[in-house]
Backbone and ligand atoms as CSV (ligand in chain L), in Angstrom:
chain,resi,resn,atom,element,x,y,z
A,1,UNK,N,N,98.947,152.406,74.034
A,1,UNK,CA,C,99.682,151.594,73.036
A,1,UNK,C,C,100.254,150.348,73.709
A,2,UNK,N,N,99.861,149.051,73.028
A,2,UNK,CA,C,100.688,147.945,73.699
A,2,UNK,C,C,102.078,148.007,73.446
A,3,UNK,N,N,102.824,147.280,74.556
A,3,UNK,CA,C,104.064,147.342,75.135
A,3,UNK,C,C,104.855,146.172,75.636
A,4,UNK,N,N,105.523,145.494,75.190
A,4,UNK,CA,C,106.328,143.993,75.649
A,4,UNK,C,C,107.549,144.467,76.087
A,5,UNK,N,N,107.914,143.728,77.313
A,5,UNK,CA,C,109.477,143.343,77.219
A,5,UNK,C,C,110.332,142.774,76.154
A,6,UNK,N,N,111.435,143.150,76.144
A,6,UNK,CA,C,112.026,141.589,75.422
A,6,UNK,C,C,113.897,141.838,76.132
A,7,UNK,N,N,114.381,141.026,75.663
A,7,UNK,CA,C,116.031,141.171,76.362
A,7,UNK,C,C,116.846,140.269,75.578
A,8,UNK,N,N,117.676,141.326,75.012
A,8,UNK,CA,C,118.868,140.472,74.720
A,8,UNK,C,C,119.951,139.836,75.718
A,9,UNK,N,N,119.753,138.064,75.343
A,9,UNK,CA,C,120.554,137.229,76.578
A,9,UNK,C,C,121.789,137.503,76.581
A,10,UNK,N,N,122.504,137.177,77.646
A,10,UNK,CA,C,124.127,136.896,77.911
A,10,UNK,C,C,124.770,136.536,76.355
A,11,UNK,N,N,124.080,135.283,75.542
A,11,UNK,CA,C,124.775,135.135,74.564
A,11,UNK,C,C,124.630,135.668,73.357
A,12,UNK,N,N,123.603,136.421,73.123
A,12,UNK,CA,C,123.419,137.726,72.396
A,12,UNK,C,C,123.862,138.541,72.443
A,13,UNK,N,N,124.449,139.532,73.511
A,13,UNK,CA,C,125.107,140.707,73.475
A,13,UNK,C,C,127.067,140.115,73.616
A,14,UNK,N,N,127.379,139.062,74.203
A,14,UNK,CA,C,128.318,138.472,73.658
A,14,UNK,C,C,128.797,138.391,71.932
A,15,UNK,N,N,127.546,137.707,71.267
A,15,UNK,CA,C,128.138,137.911,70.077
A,15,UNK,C,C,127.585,139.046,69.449
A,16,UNK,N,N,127.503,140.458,69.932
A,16,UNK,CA,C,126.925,141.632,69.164
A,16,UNK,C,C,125.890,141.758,68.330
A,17,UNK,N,N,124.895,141.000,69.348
A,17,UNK,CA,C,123.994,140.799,67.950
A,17,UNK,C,C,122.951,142.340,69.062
A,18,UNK,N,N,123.129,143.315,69.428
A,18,UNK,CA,C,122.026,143.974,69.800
A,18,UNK,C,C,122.172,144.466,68.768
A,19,UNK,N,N,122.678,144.873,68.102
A,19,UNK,CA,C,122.239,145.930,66.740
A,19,UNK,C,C,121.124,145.150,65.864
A,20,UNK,N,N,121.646,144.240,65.343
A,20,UNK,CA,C,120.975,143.427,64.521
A,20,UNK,C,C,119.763,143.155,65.031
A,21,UNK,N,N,119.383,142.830,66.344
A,21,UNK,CA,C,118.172,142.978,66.758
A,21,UNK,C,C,117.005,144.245,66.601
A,22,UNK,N,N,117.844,145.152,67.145
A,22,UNK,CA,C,117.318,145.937,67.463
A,22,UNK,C,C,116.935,146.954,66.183
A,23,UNK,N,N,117.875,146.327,64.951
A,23,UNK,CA,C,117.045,146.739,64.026
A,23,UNK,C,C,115.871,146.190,63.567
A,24,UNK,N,N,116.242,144.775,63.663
A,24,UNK,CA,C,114.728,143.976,63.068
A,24,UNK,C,C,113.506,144.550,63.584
A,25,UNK,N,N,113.482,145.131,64.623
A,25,UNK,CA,C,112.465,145.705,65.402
A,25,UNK,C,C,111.865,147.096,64.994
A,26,UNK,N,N,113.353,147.821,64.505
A,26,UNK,CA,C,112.906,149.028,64.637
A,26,UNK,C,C,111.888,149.115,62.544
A,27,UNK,N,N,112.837,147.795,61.932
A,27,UNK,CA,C,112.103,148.203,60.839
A,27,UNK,C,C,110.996,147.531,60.418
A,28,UNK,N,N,110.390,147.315,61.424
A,28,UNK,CA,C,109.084,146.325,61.272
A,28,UNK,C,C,108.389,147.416,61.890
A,29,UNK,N,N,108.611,148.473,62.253
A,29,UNK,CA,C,107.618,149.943,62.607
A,29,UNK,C,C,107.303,149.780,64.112
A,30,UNK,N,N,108.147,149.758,64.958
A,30,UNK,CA,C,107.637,149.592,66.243
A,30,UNK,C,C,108.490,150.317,67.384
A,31,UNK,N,N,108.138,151.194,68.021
A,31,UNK,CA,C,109.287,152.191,68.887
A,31,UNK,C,C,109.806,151.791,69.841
A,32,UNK,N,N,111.021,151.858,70.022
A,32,UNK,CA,C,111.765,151.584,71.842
A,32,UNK,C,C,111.381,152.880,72.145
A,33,UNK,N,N,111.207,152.352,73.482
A,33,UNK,CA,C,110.647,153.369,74.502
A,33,UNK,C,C,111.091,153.130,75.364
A,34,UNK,N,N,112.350,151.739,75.970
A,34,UNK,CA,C,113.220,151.624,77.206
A,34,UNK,C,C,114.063,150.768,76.762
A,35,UNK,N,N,115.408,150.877,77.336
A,35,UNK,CA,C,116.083,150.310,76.754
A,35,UNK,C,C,117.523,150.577,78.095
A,36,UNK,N,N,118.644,149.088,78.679
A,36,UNK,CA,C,119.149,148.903,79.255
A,36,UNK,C,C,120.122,148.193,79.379
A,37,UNK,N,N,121.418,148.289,78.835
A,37,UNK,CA,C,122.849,147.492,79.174
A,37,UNK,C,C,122.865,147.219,81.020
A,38,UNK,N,N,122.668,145.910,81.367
A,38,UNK,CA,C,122.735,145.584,82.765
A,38,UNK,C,C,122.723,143.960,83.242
A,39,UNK,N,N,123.882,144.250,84.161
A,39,UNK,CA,C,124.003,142.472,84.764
A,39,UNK,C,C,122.629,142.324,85.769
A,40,UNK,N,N,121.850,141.552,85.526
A,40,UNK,CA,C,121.064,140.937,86.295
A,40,UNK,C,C,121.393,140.478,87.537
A,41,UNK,N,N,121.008,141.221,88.713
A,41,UNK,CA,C,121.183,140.414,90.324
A,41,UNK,C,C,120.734,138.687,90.301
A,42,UNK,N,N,121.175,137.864,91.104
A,42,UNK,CA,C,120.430,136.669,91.114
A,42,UNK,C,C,119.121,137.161,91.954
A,43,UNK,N,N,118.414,137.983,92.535
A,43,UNK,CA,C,117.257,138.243,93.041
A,43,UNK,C,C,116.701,137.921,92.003
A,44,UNK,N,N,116.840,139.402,91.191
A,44,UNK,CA,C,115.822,139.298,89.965
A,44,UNK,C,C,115.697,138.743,88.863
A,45,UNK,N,N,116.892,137.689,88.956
A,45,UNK,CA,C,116.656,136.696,88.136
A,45,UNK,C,C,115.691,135.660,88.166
A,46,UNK,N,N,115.681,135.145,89.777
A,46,UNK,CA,C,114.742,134.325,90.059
A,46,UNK,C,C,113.446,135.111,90.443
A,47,UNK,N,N,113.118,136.421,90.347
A,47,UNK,CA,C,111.448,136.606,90.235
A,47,UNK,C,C,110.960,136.457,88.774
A,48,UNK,N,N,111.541,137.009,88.322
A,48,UNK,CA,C,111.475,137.234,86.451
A,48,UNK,C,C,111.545,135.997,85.834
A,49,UNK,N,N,112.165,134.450,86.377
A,49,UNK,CA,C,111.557,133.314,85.959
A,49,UNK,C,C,111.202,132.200,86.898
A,50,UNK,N,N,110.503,133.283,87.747
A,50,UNK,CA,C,109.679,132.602,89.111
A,50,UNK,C,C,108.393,131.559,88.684
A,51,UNK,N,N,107.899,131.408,87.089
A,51,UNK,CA,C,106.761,130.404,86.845
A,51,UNK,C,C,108.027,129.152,86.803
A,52,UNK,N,N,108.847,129.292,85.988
A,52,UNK,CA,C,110.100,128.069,86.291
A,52,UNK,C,C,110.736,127.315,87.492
A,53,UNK,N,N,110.329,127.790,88.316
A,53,UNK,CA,C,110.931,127.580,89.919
A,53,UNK,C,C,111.360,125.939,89.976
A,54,UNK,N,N,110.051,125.560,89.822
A,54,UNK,CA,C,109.652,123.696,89.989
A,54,UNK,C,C,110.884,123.171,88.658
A,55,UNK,N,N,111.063,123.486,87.995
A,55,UNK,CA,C,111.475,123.302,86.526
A,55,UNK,C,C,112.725,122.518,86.618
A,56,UNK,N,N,113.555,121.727,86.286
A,56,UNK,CA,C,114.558,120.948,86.616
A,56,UNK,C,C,115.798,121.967,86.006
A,57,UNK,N,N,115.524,122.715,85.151
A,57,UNK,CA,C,116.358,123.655,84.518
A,57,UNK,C,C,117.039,125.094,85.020
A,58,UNK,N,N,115.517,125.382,86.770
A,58,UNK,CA,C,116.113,126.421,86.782
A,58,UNK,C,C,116.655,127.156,87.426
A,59,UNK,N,N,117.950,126.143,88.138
A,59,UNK,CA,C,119.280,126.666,88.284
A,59,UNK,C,C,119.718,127.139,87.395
A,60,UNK,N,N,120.136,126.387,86.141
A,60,UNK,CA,C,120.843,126.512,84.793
A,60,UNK,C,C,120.193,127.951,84.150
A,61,UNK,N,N,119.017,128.432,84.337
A,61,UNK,CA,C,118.524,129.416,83.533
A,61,UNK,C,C,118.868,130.775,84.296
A,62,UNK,N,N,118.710,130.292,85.575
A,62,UNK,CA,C,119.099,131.792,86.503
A,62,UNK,C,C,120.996,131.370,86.004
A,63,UNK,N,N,121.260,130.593,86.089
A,63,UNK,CA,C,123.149,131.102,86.337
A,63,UNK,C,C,123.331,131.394,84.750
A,64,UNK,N,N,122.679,131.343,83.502
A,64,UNK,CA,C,122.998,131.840,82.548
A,64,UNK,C,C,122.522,133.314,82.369
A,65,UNK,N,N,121.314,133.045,82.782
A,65,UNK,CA,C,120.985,134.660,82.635
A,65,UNK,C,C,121.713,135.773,83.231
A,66,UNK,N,N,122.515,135.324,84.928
A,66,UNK,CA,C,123.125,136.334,85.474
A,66,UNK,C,C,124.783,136.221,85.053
A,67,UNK,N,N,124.846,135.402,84.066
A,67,UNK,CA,C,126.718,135.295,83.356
A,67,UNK,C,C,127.165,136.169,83.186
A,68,UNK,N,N,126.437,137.369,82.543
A,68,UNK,CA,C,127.001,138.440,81.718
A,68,UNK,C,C,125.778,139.463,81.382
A,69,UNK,N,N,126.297,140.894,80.669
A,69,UNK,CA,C,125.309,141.550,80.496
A,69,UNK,C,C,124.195,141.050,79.407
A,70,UNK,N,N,123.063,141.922,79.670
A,70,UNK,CA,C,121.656,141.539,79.036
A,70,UNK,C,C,121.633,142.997,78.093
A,71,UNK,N,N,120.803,143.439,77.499
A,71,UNK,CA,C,120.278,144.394,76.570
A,71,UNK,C,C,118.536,143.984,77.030
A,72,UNK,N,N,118.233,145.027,77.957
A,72,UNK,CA,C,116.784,145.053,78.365
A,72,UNK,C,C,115.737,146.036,77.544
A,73,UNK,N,N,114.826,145.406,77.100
A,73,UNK,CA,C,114.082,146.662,76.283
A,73,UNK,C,C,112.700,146.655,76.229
A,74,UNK,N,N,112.420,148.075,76.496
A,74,UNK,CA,C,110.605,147.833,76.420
A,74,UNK,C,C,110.347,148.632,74.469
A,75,UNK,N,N,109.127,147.601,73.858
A,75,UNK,CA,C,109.000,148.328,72.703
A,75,UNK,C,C,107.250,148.121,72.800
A,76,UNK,N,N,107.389,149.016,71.855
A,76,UNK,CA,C,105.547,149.196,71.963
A,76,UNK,C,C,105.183,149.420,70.526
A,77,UNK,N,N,103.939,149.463,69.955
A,77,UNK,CA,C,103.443,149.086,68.260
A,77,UNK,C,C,102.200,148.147,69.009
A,78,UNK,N,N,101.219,148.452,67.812
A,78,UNK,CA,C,100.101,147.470,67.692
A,78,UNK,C,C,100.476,145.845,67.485
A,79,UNK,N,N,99.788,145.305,68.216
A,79,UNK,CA,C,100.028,143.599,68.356
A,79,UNK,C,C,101.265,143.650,68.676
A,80,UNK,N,N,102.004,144.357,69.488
A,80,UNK,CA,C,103.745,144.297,69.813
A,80,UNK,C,C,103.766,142.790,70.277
A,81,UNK,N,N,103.448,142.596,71.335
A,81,UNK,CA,C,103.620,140.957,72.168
A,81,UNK,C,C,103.902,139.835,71.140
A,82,UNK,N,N,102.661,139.960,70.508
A,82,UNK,CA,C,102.444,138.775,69.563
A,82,UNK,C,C,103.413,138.439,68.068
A,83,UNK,N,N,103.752,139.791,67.936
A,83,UNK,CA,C,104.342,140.140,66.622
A,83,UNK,C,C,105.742,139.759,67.166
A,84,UNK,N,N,106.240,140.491,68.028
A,84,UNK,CA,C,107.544,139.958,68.726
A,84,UNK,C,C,107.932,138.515,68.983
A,85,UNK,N,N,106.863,137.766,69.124
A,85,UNK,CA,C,106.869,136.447,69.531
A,85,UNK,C,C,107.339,135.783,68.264
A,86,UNK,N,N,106.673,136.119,67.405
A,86,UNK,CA,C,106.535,135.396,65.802
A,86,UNK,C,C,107.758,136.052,65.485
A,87,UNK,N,N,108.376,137.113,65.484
A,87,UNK,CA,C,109.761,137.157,65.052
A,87,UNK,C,C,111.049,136.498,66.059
A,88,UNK,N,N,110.386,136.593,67.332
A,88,UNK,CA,C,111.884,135.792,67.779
A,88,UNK,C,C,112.050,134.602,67.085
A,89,UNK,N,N,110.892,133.579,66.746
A,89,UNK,CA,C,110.434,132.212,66.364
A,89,UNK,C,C,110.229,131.728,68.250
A,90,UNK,N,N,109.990,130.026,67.335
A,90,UNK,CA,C,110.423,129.413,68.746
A,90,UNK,C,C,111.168,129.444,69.920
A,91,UNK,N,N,110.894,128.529,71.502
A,91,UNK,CA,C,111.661,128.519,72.172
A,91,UNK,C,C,112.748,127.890,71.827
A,92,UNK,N,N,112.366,127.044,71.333
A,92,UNK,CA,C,114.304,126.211,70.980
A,92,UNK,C,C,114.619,125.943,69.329
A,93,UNK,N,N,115.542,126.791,69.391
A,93,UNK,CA,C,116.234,127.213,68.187
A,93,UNK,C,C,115.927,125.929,66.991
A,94,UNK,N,N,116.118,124.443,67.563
A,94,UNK,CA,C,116.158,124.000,66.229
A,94,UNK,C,C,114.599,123.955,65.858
A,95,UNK,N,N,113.664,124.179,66.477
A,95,UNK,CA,C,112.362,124.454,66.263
A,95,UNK,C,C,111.849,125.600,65.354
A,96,UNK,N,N,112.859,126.486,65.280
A,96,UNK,CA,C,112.459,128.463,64.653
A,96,UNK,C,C,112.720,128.327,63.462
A,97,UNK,N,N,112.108,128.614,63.200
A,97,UNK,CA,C,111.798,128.852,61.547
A,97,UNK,C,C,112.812,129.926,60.569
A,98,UNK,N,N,113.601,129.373,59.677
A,98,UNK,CA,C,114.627,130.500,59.247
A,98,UNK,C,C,113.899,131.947,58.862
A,99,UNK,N,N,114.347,132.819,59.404
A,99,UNK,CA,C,114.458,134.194,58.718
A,99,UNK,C,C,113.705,134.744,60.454
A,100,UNK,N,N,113.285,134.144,61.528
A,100,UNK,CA,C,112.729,133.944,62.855
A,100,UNK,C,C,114.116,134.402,63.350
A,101,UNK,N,N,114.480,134.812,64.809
A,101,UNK,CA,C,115.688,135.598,65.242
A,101,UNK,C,C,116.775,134.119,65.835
A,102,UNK,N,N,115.628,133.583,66.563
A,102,UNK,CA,C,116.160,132.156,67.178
A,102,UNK,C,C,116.555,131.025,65.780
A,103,UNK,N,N,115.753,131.592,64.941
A,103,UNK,CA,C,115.941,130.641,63.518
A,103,UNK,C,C,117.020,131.189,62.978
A,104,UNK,N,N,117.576,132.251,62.661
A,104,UNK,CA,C,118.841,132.347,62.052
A,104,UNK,C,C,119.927,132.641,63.078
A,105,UNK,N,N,119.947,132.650,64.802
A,105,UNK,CA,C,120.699,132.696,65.346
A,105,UNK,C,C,121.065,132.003,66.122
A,106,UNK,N,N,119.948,131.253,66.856
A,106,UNK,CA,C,120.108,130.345,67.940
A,106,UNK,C,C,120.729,128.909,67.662
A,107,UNK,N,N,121.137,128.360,68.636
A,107,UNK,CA,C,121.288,126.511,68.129
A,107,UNK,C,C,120.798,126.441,69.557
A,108,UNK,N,N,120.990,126.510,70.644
A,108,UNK,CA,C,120.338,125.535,71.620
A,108,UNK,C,C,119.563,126.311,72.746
A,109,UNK,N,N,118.398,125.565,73.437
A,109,UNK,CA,C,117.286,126.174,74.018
A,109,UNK,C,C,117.878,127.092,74.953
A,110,UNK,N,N,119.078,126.593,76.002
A,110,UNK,CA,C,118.870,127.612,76.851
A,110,UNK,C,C,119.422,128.755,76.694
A,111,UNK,N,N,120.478,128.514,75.177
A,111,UNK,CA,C,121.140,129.690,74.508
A,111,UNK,C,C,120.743,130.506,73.832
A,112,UNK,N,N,119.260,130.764,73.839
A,112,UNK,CA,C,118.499,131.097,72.416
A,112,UNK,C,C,118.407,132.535,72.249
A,113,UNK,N,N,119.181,133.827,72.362
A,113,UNK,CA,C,119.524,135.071,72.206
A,113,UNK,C,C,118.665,135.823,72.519
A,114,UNK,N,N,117.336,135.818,72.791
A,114,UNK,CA,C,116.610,136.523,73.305
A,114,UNK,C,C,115.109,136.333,73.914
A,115,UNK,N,N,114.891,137.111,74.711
A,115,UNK,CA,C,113.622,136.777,75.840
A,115,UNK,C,C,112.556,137.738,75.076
A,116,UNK,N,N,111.417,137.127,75.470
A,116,UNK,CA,C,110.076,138.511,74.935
A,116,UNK,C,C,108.992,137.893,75.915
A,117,UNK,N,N,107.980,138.875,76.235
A,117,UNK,CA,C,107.244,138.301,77.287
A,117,UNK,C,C,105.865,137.630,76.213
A,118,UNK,N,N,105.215,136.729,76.612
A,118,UNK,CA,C,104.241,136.196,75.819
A,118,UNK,C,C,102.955,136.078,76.239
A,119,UNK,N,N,102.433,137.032,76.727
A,119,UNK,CA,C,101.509,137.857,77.482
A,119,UNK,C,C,101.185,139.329,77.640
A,120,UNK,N,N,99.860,139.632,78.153
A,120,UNK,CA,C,99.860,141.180,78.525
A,120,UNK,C,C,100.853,141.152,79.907
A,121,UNK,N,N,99.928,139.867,80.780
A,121,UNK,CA,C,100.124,139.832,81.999
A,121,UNK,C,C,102.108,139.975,81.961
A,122,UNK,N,N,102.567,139.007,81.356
A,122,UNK,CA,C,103.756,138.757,81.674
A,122,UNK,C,C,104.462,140.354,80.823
A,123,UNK,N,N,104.159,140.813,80.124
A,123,UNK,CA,C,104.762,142.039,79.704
A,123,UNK,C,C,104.359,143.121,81.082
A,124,UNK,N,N,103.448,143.144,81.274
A,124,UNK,CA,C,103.476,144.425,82.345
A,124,UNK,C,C,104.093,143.793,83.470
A,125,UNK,N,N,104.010,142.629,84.044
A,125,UNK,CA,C,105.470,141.998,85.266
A,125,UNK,C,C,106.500,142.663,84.748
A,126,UNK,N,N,106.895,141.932,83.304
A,126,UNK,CA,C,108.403,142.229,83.305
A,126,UNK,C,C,108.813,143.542,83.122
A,127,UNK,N,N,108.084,144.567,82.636
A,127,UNK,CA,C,108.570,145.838,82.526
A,127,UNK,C,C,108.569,146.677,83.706
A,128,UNK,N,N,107.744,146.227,84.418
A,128,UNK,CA,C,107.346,146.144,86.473
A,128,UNK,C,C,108.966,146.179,86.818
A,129,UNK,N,N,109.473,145.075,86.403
A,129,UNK,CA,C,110.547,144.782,87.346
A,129,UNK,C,C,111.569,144.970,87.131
A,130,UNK,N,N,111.796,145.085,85.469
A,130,UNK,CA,C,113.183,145.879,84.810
A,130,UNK,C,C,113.129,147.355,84.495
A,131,UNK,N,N,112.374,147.847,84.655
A,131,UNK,CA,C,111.797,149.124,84.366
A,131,UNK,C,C,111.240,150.219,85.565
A,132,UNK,N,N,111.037,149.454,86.788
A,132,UNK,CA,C,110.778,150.157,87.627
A,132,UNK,C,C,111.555,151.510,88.271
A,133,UNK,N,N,112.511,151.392,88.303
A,133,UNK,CA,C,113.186,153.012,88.598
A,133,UNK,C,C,113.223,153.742,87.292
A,134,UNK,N,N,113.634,153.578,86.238
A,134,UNK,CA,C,113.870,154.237,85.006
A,134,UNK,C,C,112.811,154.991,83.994
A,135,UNK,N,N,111.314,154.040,84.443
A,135,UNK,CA,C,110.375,153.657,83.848
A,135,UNK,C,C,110.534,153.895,81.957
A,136,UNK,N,N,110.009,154.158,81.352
A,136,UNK,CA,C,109.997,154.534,79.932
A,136,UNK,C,C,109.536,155.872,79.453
A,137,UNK,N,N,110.370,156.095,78.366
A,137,UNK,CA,C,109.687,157.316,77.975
A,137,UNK,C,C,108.749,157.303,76.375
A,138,UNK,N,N,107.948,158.622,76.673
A,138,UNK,CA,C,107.145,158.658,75.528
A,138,UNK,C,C,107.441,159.164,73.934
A,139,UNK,N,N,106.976,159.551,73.200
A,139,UNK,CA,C,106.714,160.067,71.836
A,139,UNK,C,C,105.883,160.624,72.102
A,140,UNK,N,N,106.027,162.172,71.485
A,140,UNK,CA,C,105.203,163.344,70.750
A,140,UNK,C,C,104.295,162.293,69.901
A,141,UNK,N,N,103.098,162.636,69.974
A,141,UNK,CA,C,101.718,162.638,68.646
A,141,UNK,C,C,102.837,163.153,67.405
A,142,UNK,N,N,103.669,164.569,67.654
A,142,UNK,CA,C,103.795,164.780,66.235
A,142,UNK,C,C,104.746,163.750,65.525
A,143,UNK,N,N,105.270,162.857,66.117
A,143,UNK,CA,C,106.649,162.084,65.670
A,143,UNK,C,C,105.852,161.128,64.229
L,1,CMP,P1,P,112.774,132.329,77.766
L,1,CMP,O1,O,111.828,132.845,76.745
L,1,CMP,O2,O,113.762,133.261,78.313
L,1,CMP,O3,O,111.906,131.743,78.980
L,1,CMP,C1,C,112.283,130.624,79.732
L,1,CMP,C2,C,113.552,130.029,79.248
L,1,CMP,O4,O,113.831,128.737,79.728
L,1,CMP,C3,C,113.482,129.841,77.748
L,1,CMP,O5,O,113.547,131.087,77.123
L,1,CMP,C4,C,114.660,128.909,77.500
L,1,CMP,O6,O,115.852,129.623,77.219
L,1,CMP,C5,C,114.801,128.213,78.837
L,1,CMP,N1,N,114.565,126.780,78.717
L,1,CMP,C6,C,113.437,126.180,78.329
L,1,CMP,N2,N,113.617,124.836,78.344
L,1,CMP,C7,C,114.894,124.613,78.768
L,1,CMP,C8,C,115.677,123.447,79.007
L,1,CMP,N3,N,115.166,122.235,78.804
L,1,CMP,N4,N,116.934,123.607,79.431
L,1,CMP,C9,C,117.449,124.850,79.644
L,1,CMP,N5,N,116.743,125.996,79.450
L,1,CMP,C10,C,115.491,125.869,79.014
């Protein structure tokens, strides 16, 4: 079964929005299977947005990401990646489309409430690296 990361940012679980997330998810038919309240080390901040390195931004993205706690989560469902993508909306909020997560929550790019990986490749990294001691658990066939 495919499987994405996604994470609620510093300014997402600030303003309580993991519920609200984490329902949109759950009622669009798609299972958590990992799931993590945790401050991000600056290590693994900068592997996890190690394609950004060169990026003029990403100081600013590692010191927001490690501000405060995250809500880390692996979910899995058919077309998960893609489907996840189209519900966060866009990267920068005034870009997302209302009823999109970044569209009815976000206002600015680097604030935009939540991460999802947009790849196979980048979903199996990131669940690699937030997921590695804990790993995930399964569902019974009978569920
Ligand atoms: P995310 O999906 O977590 O992946 C990379 C992040 O970089 C992206 O969301 C944005 O939050 C952030 N980002 C992209 N462009 C900028 C920018 N110009 N300034 C600050 N952050 C940015």
């Amino acid at each position: 079964m495919e499987k994405t990361f996604l994470m609620v940012k510093p300014d997402g679980v600030q303003r309580n929005l993991i519920g609200e997330i984490v329902a949109r998810f759950e009622r669009k038919g798609f299972q958590l299977v990992g799931a993590k309240l945790m401050s991000i080390p600056t290590e693994l901040a900068e592997e996890h947005y190690g394609e950004h390195k060169e990026r003029p931004f990403f100081g600013e993205l590692v010191d927001f990401i490690t501000s405060g706690p995250v809500f880390a989560m692996v979910w899995q469902g058919e077309n998960v990646i893609a489907t996840a993508r189209q519900m966060m909306g866009a990267t920068n909020p005034k870009d997302a489309a209302p009823g999109t997560i970044r569209g009815d929550f976000g206002l600015t790019v680097g604030k935009n409430v939540i991460h999802g990986s947009d790849s196979p490749t980048s979903a199996e990294r990131e669940i690699g690296l937030f997921f590695k001691d804990t790993g995930v658990v399964e569902y019974s066939k009978l569920v």
